[in-house]
The first five atom37 places (N, CA, C, CB, O) and aatype in JSON, in Angstrom:
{
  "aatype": [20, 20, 20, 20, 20, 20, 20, 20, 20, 20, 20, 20, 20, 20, 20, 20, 20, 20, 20, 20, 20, 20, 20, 20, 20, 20, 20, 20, 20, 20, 20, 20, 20, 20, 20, 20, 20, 20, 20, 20, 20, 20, 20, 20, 20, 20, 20, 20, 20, 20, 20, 20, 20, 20, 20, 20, 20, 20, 20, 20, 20, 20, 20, 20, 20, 20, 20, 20, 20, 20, 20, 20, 20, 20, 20, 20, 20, 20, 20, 20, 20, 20, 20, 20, 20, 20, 20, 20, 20, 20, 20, 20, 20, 20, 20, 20, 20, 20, 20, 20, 20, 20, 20, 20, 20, 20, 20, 20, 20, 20, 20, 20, 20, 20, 20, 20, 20, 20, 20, 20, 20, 20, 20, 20, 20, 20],
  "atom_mask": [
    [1, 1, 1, 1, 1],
    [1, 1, 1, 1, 1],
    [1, 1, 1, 1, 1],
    [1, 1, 1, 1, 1],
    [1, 1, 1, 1, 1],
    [1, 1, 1, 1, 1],
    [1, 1, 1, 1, 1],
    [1, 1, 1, 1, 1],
    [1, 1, 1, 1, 1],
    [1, 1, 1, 1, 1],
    [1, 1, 1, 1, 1],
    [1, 1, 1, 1, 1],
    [1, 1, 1, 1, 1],
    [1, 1, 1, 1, 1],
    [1, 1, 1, 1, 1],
    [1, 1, 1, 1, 1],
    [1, 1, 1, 1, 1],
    [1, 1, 1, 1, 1],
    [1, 1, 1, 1, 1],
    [1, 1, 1, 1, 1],
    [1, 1, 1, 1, 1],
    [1, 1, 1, 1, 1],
    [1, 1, 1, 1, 1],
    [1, 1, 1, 1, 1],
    [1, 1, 1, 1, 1],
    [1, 1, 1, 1, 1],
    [1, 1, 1, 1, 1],
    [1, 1, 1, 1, 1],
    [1, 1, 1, 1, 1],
    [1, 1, 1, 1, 1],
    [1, 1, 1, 1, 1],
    [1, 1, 1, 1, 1],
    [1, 1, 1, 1, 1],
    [1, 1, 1, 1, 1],
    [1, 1, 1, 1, 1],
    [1, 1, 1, 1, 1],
    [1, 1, 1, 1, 1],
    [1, 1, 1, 1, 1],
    [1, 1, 1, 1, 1],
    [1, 1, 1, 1, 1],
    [1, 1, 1, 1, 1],
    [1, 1, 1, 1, 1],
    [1, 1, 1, 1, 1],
    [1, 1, 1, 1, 1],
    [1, 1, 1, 1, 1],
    [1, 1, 1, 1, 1],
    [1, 1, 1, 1, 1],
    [1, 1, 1, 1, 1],
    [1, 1, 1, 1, 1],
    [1, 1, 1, 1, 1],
    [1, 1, 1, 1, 1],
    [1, 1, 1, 1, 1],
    [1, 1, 1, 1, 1],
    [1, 1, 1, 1, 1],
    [1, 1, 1, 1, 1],
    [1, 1, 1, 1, 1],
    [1, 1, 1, 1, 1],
    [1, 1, 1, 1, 1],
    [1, 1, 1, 1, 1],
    [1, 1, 1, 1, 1],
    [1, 1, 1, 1, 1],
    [1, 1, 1, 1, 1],
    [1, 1, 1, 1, 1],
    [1, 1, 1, 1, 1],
    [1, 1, 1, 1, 1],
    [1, 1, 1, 1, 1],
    [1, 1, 1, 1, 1],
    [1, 1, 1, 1, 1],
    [1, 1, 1, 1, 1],
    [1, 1, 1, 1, 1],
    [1, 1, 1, 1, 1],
    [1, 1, 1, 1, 1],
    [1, 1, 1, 1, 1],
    [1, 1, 1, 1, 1],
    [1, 1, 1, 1, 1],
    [1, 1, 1, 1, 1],
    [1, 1, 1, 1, 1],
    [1, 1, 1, 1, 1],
    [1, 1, 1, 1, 1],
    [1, 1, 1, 1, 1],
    [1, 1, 1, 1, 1],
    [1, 1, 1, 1, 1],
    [1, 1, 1, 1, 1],
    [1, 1, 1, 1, 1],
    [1, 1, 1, 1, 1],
    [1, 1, 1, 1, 1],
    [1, 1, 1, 1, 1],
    [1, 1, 1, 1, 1],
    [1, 1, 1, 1, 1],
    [1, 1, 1, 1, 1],
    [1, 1, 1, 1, 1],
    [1, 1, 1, 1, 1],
    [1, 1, 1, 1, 1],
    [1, 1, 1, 1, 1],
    [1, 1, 1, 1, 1],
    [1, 1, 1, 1, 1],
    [1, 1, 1, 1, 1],
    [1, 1, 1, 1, 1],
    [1, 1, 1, 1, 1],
    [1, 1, 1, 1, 1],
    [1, 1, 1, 1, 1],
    [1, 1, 1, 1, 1],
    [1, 1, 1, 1, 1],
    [1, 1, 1, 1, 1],
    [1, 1, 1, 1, 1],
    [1, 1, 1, 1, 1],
    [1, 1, 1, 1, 1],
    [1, 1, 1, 1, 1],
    [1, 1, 1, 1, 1],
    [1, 1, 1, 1, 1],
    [1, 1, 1, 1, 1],
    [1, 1, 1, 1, 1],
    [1, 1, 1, 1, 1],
    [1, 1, 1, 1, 1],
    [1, 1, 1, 1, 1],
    [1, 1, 1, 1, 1],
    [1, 1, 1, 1, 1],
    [1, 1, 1, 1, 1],
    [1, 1, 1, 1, 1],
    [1, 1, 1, 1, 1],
    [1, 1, 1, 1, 1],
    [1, 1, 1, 1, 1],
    [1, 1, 1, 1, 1],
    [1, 1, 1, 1, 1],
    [1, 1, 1, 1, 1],
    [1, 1, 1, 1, 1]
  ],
  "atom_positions": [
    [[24.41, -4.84, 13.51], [23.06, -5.02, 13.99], [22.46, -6.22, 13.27], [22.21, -3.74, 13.77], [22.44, -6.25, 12.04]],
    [[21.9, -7.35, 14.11], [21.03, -7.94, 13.15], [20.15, -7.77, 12.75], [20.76, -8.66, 13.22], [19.76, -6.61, 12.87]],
    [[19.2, -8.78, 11.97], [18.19, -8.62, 11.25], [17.25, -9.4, 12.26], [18.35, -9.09, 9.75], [17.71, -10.48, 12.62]],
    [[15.95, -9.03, 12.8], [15.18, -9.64, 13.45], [14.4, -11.28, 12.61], [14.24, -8.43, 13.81], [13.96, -11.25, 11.46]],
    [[14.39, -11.96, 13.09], [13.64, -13.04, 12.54], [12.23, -13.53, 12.95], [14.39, -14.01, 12.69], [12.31, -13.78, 14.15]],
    [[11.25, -13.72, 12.61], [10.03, -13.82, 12.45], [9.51, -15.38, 12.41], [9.76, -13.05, 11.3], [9.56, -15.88, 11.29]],
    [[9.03, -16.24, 13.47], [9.05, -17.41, 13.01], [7.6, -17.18, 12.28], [9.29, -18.59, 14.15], [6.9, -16.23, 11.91]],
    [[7.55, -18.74, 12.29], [6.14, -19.01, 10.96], [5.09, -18.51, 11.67], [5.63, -20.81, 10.4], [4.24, -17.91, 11.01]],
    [[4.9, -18.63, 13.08], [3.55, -18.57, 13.6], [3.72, -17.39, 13.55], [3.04, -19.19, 14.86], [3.35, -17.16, 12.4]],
    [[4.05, -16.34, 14.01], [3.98, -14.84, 13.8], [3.89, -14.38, 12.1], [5.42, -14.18, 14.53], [2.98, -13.63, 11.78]],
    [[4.46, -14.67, 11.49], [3.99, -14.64, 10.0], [3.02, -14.74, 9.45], [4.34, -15.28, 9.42], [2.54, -14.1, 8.52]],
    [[2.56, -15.85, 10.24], [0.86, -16.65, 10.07], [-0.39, -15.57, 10.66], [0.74, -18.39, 11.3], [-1.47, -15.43, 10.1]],
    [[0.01, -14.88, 11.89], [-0.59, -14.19, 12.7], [-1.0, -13.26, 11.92], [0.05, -13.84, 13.73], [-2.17, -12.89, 11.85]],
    [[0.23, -12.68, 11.08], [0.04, -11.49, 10.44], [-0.76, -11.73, 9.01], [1.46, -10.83, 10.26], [-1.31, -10.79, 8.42]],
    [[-0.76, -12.87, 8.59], [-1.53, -13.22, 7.17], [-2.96, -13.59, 7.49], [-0.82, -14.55, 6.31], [-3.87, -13.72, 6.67]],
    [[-3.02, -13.7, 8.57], [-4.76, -13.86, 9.27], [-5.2, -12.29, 9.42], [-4.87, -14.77, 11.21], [-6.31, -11.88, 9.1]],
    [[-4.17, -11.48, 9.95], [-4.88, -10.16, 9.9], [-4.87, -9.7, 8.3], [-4.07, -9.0, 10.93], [-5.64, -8.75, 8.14]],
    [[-4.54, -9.91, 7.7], [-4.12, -9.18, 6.34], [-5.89, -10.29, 5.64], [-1.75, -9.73, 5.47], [-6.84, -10.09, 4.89]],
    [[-5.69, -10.71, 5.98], [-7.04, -12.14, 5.35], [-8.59, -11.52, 6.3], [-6.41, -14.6, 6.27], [-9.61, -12.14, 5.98]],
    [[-8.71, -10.84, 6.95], [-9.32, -10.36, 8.26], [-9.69, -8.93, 7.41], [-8.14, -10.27, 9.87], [-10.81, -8.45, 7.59]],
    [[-8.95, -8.42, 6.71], [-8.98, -7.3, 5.66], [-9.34, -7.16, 4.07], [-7.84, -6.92, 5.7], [-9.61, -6.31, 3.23]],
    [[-9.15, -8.57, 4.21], [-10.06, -8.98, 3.03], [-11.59, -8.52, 2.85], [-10.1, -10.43, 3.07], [-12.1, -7.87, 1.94]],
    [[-12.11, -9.04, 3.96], [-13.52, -8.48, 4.15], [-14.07, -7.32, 4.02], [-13.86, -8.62, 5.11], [-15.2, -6.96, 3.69]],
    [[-13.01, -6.69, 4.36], [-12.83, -4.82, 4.36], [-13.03, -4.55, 2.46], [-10.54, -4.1, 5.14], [-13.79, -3.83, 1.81]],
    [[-12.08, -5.42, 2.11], [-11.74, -5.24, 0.82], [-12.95, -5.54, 0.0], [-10.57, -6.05, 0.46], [-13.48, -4.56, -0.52]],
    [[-13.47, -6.67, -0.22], [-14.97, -6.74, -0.47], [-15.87, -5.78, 0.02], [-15.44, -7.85, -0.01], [-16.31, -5.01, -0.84]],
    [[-16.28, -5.63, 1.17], [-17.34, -4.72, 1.5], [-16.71, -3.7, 1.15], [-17.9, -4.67, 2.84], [-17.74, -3.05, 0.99]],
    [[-16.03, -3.09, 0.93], [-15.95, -1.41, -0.04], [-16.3, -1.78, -1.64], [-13.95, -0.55, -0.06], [-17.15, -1.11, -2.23]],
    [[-15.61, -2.86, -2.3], [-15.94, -3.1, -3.8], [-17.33, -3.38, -3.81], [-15.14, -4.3, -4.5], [-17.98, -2.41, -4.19]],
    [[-17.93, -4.29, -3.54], [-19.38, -4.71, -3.72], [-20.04, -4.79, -2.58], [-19.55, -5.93, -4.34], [-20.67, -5.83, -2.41]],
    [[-20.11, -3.78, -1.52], [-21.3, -3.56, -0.44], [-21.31, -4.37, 0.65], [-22.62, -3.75, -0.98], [-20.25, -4.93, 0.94]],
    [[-22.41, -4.57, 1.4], [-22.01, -5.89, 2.29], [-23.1, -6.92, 1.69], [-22.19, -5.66, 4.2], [-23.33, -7.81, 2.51]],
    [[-23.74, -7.03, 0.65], [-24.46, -8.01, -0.06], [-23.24, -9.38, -0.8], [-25.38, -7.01, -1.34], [-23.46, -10.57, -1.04]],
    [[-21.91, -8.5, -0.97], [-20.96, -8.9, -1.57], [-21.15, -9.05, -3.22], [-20.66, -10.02, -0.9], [-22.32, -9.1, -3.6]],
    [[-20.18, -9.14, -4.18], [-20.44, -9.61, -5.46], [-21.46, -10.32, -6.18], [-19.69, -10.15, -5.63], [-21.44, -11.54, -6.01]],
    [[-22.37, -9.85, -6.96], [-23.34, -10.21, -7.25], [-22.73, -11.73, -8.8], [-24.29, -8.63, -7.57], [-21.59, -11.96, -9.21]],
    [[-24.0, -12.37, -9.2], [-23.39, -13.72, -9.73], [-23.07, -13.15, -11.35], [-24.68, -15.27, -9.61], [-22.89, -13.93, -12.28]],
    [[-23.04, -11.42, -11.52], [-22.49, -11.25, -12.67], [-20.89, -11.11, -12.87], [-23.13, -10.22, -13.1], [-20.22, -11.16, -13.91]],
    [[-20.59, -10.95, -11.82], [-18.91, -10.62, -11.52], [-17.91, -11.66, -11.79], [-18.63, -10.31, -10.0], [-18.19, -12.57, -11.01]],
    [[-17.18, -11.9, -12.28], [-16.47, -13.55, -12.94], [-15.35, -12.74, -11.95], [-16.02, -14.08, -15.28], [-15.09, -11.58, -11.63]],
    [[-14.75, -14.35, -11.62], [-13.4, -14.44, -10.43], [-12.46, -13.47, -11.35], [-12.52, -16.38, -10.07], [-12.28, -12.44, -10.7]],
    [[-11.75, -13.39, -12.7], [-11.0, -12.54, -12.68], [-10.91, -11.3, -12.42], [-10.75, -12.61, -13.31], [-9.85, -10.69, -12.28]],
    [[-12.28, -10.74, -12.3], [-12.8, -9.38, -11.86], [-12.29, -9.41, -10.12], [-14.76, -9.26, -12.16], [-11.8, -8.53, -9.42]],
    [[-12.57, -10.51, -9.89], [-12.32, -11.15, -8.03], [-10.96, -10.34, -8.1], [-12.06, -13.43, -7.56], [-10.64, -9.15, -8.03]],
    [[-10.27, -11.61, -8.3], [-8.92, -11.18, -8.39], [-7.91, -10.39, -8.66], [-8.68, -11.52, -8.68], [-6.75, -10.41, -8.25]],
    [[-8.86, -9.15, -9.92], [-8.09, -7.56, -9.7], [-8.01, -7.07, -8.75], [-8.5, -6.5, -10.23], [-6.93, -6.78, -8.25]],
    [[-9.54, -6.74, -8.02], [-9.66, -6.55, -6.81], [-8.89, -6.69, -5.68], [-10.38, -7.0, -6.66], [-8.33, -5.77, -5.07]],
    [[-8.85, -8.28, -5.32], [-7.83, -8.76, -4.38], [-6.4, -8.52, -4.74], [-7.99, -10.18, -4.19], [-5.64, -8.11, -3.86]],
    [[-6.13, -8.65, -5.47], [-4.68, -8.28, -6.25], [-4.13, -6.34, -5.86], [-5.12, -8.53, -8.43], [-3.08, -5.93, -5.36]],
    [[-5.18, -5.68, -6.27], [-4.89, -4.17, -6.23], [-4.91, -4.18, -4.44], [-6.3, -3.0, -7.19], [-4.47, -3.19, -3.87]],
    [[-5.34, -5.14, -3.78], [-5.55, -4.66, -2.0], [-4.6, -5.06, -2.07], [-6.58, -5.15, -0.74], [-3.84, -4.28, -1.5]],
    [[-3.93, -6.14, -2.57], [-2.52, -7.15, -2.12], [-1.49, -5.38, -2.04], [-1.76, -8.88, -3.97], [-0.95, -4.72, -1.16]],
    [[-1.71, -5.27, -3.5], [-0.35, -4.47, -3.69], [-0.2, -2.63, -2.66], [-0.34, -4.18, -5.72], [0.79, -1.98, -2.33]],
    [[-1.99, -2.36, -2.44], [-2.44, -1.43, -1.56], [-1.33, -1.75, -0.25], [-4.18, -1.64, -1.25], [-0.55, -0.86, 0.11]],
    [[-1.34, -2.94, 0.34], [-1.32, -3.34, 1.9], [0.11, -3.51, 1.82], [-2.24, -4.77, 2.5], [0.74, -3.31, 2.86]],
    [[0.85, -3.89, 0.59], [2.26, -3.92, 0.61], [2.76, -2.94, 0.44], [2.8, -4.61, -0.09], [3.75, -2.88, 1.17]],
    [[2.62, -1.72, -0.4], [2.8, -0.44, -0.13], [2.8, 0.07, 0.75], [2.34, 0.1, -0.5], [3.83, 0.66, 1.07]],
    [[1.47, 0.12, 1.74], [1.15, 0.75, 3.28], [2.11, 0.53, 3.99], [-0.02, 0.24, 4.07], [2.88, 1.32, 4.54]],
    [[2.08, -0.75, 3.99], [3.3, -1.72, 5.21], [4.59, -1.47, 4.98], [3.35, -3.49, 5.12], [5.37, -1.44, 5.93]],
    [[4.98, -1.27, 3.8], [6.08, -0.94, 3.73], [6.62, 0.6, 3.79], [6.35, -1.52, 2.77], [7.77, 0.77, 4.19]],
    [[5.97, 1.53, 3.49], [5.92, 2.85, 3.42], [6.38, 3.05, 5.09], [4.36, 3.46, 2.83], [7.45, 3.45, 5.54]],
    [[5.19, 2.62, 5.76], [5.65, 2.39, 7.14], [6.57, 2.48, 8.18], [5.64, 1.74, 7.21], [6.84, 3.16, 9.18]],
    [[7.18, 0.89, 7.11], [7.98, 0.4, 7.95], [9.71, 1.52, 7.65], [7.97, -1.47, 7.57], [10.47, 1.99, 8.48]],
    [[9.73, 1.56, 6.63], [10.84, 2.39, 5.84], [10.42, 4.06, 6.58], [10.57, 2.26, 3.7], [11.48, 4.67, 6.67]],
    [[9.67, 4.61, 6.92], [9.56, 6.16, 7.41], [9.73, 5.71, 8.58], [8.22, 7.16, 7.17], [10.64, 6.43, 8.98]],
    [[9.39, 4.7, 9.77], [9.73, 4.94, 11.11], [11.59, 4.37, 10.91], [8.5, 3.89, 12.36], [12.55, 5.01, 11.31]],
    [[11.62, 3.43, 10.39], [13.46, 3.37, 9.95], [14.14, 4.74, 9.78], [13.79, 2.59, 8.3], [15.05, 5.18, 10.49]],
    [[13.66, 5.25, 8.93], [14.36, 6.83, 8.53], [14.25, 8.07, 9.66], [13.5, 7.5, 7.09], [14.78, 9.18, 9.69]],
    [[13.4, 7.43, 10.5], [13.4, 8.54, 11.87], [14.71, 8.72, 12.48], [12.44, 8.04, 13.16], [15.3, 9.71, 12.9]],
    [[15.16, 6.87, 12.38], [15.64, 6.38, 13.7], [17.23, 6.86, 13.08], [15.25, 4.45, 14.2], [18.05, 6.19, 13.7]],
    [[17.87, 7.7, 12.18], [19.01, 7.7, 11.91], [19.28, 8.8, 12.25], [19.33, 7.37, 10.85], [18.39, 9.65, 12.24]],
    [[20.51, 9.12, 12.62], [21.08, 10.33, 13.26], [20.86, 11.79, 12.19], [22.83, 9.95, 13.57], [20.74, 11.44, 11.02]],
    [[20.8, 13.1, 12.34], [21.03, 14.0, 11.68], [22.56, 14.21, 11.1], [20.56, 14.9, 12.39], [22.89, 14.79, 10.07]],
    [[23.46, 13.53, 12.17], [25.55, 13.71, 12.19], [25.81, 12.54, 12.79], [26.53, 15.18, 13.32], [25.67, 12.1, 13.93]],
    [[26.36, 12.02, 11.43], [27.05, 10.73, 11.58], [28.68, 10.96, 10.99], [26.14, 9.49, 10.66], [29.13, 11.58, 10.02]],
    [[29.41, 10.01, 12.24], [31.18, 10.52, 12.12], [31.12, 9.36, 10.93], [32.65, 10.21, 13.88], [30.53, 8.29, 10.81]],
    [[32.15, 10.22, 10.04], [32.68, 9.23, 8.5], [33.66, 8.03, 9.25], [33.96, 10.42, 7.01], [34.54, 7.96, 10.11]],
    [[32.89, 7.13, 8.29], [33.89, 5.87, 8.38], [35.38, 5.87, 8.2], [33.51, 4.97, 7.44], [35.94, 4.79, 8.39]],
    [[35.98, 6.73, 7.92], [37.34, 7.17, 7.48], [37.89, 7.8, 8.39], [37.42, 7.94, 6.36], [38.81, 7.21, 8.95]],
    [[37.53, 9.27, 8.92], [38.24, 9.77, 9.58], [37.41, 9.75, 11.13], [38.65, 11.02, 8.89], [38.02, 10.26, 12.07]],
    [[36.49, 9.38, 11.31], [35.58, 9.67, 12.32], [35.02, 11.6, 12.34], [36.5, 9.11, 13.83], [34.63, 12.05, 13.42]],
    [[35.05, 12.2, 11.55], [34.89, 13.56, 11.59], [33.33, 13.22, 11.77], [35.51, 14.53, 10.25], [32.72, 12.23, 11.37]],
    [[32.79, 14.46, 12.57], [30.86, 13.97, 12.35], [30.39, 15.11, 11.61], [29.65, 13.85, 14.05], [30.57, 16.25, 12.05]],
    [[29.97, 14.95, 10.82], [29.26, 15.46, 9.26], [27.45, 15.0, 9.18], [30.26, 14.38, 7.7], [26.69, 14.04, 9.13]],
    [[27.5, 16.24, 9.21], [25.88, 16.2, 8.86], [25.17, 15.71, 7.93], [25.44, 17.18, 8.71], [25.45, 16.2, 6.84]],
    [[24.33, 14.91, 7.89], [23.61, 13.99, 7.24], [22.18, 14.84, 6.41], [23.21, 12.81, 8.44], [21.4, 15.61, 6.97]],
    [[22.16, 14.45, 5.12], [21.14, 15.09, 4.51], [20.01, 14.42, 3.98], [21.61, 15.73, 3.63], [20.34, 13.5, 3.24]],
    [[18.6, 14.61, 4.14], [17.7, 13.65, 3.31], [17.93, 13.35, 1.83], [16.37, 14.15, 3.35], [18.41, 14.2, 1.08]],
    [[17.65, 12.32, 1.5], [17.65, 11.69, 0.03], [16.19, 10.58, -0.15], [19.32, 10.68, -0.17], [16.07, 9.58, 0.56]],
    [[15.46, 10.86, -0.9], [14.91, 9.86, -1.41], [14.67, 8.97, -3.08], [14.02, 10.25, -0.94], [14.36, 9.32, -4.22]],
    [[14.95, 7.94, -2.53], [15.14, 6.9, -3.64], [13.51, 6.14, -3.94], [16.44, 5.62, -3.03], [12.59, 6.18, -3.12]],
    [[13.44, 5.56, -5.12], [12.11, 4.72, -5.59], [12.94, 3.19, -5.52], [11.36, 5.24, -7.47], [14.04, 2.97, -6.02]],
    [[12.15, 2.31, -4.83], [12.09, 0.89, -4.64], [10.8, 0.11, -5.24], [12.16, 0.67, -3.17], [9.7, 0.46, -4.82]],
    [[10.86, -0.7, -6.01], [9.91, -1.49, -6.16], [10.54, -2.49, -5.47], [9.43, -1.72, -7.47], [11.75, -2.74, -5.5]],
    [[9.34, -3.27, -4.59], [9.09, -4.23, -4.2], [8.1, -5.48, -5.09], [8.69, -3.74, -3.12], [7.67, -5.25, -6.22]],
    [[7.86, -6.78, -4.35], [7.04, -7.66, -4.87], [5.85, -6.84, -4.91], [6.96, -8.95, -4.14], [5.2, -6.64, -3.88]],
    [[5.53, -6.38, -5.97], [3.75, -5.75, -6.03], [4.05, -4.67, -5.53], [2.35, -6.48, -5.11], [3.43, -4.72, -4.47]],
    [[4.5, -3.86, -5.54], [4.56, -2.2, -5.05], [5.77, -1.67, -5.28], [4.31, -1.9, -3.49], [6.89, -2.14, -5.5]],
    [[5.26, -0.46, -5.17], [6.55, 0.66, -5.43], [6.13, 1.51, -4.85], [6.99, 1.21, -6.8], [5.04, 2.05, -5.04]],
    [[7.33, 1.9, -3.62], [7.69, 2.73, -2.39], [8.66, 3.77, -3.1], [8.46, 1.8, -1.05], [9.15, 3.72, -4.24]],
    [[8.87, 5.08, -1.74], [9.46, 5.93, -1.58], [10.57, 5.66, -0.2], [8.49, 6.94, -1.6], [10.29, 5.89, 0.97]],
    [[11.59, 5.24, -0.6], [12.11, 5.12, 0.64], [12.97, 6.37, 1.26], [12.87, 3.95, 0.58], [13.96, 6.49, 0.54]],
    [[12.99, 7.23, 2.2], [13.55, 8.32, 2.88], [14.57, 7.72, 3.93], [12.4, 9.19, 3.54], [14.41, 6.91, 4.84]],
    [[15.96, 8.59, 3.38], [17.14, 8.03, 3.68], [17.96, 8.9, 4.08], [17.64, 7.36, 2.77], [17.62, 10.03, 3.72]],
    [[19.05, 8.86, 4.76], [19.94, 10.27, 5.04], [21.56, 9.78, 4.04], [20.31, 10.55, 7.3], [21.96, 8.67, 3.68]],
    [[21.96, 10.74, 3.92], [23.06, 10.5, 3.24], [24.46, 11.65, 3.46], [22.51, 10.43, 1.8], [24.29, 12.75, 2.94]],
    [[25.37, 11.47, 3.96], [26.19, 12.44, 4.75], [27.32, 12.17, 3.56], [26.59, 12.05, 6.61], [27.6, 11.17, 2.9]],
    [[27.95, 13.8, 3.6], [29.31, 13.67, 3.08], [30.28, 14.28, 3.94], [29.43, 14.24, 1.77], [29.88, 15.29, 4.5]],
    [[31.87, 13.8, 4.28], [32.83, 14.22, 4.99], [33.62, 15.18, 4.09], [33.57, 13.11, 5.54], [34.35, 14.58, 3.3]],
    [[33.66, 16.38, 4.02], [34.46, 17.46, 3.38], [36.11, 17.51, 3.57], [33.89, 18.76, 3.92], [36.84, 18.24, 2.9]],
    [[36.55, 16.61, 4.6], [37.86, 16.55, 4.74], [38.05, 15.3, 3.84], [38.37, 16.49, 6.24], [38.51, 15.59, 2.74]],
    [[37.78, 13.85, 4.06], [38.01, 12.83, 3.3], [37.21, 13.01, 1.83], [37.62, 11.6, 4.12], [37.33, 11.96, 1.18]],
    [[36.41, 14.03, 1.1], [35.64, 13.91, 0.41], [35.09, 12.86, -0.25], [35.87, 14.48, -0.06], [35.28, 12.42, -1.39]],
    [[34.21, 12.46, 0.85], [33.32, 11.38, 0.34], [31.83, 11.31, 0.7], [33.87, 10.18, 0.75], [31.3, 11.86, 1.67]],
    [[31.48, 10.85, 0.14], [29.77, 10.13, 0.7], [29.73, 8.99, 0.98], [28.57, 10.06, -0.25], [30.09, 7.97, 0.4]],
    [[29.14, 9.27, 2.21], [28.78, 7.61, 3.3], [27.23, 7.71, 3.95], [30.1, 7.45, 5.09], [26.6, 8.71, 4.28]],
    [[26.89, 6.4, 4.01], [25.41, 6.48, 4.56], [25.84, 6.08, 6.1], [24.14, 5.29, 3.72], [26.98, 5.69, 6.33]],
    [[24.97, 6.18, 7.02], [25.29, 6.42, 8.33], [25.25, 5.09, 9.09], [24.37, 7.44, 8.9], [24.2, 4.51, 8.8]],
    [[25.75, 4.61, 9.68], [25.5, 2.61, 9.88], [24.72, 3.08, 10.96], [27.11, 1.15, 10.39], [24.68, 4.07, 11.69]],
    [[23.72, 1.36, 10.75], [22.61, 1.78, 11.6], [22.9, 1.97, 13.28], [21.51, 0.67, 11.38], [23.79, 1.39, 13.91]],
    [[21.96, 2.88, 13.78], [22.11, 3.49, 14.84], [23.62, 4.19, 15.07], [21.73, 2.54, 15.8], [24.4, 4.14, 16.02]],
    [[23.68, 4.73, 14.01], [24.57, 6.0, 13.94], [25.99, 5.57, 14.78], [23.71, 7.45, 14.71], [26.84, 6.42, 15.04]],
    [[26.1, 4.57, 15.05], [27.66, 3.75, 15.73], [28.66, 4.45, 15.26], [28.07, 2.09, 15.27], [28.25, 4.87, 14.18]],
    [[29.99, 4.92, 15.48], [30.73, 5.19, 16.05], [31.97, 4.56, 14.75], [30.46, 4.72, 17.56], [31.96, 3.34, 14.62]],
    [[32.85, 5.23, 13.98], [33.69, 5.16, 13.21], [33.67, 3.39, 13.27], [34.98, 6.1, 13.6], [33.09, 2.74, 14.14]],
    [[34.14, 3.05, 12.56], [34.63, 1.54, 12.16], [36.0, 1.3, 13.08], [35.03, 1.4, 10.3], [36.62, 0.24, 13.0]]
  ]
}
């Protein structure tokens, strides 16, 4: 399976909405008057910084739970093709600025005794 690619303008699209949320981000910290002239930019910048790492969490949390839908419950082992039931596992990922829970399936074949993760969209022995 490949990996989808994203050109710049869609990238861009998405950093205008994320910048579009900024505003959001201010008007919850300091009202809609905005930051008053006692507040010094590094105070700014926790702020913006803690939404950065908020929105990369969200997005990614996301994106990783509708992924983990999409994998089979019985995936056949790469070895023998036997289909073996797949069990949840979750692992901790830090990312740039966040740290996720990623939910994963993880199957073992009792005849080949092994553990294999399931290739995506559950395809069909090697």
């Amino acid at each position: 399976m490949s990996t989808p690619r994203f050109t710049a303008e869609e990238l861009d699209r998405l950093r205008q909405l994320a910048t579009e949320w900024g505003n959001i981000v201010s008007k919850r910290a300091f009202g809609d008057d905005g930051p008053g002239l006692d507040v010094d930019f590094t105070t700014m910048e926790q702020i913006a910084t803690a939404a950065a790492q908020g929105l990369t969490e969200g997005a990614l949390q996301q994106m990783l739970a509708q992924q983990a839908q999409k994998v089979p419950e019985h995936a056949p082992c790469p070895a023998c093709g036997k289909l073996c039931p797949t069990q949840p596992r979750t692992r901790s990922l830090t990312a740039q600025g966040a740290a996720v829970q990623q939910a994963e399936r993880i199957a073992h074949c009792p005849d080949c005794r092994r553990d294999f993760f399931p290739p995506p969209g559950g395809l069909g022995a090697g």
